[in-house]
C-alpha positions in Angstrom: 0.0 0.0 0.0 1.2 3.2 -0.8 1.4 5.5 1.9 1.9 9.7 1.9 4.9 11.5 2.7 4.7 13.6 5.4 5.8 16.5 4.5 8.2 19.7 5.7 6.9 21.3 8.6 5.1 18.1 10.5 6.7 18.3 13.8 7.0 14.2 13.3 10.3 15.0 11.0 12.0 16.2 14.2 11.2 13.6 16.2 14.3 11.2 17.3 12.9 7.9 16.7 12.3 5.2 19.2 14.0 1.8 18.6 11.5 -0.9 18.4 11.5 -4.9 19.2 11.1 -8.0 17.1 7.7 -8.2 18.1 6.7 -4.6 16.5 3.3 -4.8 15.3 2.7 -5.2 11.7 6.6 -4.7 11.0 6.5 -6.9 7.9 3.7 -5.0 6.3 5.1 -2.1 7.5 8.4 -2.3 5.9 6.6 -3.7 2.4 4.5 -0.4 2.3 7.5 1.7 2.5 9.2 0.0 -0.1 6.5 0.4 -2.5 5.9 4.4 -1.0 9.4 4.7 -1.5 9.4 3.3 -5.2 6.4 5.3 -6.5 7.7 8.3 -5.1 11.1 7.8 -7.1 13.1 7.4 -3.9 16.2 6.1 -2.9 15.7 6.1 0.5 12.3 6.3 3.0 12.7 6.6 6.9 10.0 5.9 9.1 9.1 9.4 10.2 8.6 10.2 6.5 5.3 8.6 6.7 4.4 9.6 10.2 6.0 7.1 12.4 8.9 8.6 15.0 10.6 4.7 15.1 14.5 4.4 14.1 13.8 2.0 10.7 14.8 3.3 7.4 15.5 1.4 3.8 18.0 2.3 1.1 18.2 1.0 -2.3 20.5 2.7 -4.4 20.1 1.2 -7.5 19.1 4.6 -9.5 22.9 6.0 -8.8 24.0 2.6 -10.8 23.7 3.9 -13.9 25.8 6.8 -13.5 28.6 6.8 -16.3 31.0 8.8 -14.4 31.3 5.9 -11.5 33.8 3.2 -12.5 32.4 -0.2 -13.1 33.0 -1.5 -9.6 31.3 1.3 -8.0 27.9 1.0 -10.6 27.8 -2.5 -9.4 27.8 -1.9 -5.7 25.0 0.4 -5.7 22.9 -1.5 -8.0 23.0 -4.6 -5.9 22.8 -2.2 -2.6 19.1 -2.6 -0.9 18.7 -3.0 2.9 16.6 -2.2 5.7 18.3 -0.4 8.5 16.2 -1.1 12.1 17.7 0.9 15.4 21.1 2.1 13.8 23.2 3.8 15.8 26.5 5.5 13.9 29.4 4.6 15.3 31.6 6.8 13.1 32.0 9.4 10.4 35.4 10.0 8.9 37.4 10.5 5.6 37.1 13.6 4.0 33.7 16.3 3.8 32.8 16.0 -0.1 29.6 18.2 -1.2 26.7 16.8 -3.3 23.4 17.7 -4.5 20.8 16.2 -2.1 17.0 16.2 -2.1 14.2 14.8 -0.1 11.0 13.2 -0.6 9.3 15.3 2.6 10.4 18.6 0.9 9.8 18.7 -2.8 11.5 20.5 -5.5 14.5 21.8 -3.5 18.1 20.4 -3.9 20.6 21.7 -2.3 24.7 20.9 -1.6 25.3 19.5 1.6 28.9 18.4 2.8 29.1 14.8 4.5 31.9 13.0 5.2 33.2 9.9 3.1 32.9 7.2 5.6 30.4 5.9 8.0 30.0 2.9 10.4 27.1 2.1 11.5 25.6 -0.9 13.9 22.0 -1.9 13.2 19.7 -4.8 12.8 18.4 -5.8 9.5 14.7 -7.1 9.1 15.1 -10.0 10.6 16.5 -8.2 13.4 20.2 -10.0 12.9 22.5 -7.6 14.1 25.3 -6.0 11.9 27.8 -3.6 12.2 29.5 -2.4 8.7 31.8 0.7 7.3 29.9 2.4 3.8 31.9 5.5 1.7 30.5 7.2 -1.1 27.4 7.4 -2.1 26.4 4.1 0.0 27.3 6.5 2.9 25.9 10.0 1.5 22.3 8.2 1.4 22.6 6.1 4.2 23.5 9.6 6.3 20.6 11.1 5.1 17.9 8.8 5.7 19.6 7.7 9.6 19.9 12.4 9.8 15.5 11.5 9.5 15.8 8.9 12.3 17.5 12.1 14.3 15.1 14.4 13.7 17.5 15.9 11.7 16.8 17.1 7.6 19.0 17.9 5.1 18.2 21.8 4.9 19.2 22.0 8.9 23.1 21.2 7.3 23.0 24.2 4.9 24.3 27.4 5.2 22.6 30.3 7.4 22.0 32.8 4.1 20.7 29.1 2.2 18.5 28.7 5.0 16.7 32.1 4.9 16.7 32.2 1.4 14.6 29.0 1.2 12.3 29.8 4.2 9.5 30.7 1.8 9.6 27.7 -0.5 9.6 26.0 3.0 6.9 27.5 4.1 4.9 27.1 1.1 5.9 23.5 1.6 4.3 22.5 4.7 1.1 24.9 3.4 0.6 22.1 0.6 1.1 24.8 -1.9 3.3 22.6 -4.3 2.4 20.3 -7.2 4.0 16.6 -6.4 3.3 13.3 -8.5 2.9 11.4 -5.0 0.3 10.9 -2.0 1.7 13.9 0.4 0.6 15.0 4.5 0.7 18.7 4.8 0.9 19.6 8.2 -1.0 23.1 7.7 -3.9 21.3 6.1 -6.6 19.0 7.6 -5.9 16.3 5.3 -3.2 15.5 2.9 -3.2 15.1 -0.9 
């Protein structure tokens, strides 16, 4: 089932997410629906609070970067075969070196914007059959993996861009969370009684 995308401005996106148990109600179904939420949308990544729930799971697949021409052979084949499910991660480390690229989100809509993140990340969590893992990711593996556990933090990717960035998109923002923005996919506006 496809669900909406809350969108910028619901006080749920700023939320640090509880960690939840094997026995989570309706995980499995859960987990489906934001697959297929995440997929109409044209996402590469969907964290819980993104369709209303403030619980630390998030799922990556970052197949669209594949076909990139500029990334070697090696590097194409890693993201195309990259899809997980991240439940309770905790980072562990960021290092290597602050690289900017051009990030967007599916909670705020038609703005893109530079953000620097570092190179490397390690990162402990439990997959969906709660196993537990703890793996290093660089590159772009890492750049989306950042973002999506930044939603799990209450954190968005505008909140890492400059202070004259910020004010210069705080009407875009605004008009945002009012719903006044024409998406393909089933939003939440916060300032209206029911999403679109």
């Amino acid at each position: 089932m496809i669900l909406p995308i809350v969108a910028y401005g619901d006080p749920v996106l700023r939320k640090v997410g509880a960690e939840i148990e094997e026995d989570y109600e309706g995980l499995k179904t859960l987990i489906e629906n934001m697959w297929e939420t995440m997929y109409n949308a044209n996402g590469v990544g969907l964290a819980a609070p993104q369709i209303g729930l403030p619980i630390r799971l998030f799922l990556v697949d970052t197949s669209p970067f594949a076909e990139d021409d500029e990334l070697t052979e090696a590097e194409q084949k890693k993201l195309k075969d990259f899809k997980k499910v991240f439940i309770n991660a905790e980072m562990l480390d960021e290092t290597g070196e602050l690289w900017p690229f051009n990030e967007g989100c599916l909670s705020i809509p038609d703005i893109r914007e530079d953000v620097s993140r570092n190179d490397t990340i390690t990162l402990r969590y439990q997959d969906e059959n709660f196993k537990e893992h703890t793996e290093s990711f660089d590159g772009i593996l890492a750049r989306v993996i950042q973002h999506e556990y930044d939603h799990i933090q209450g954190i968005l990717f505008t909140d890492k861009v400059s202070s004259l960035k910020k004010r210069l998109l705080k009407g875009k923002l605004n008009n945002i969370s009012k719903g006044k923005i024409q998406v393909d996919y089933k939003m939440r506006f916060p300032m209206l009684k029911k999403g679109r």
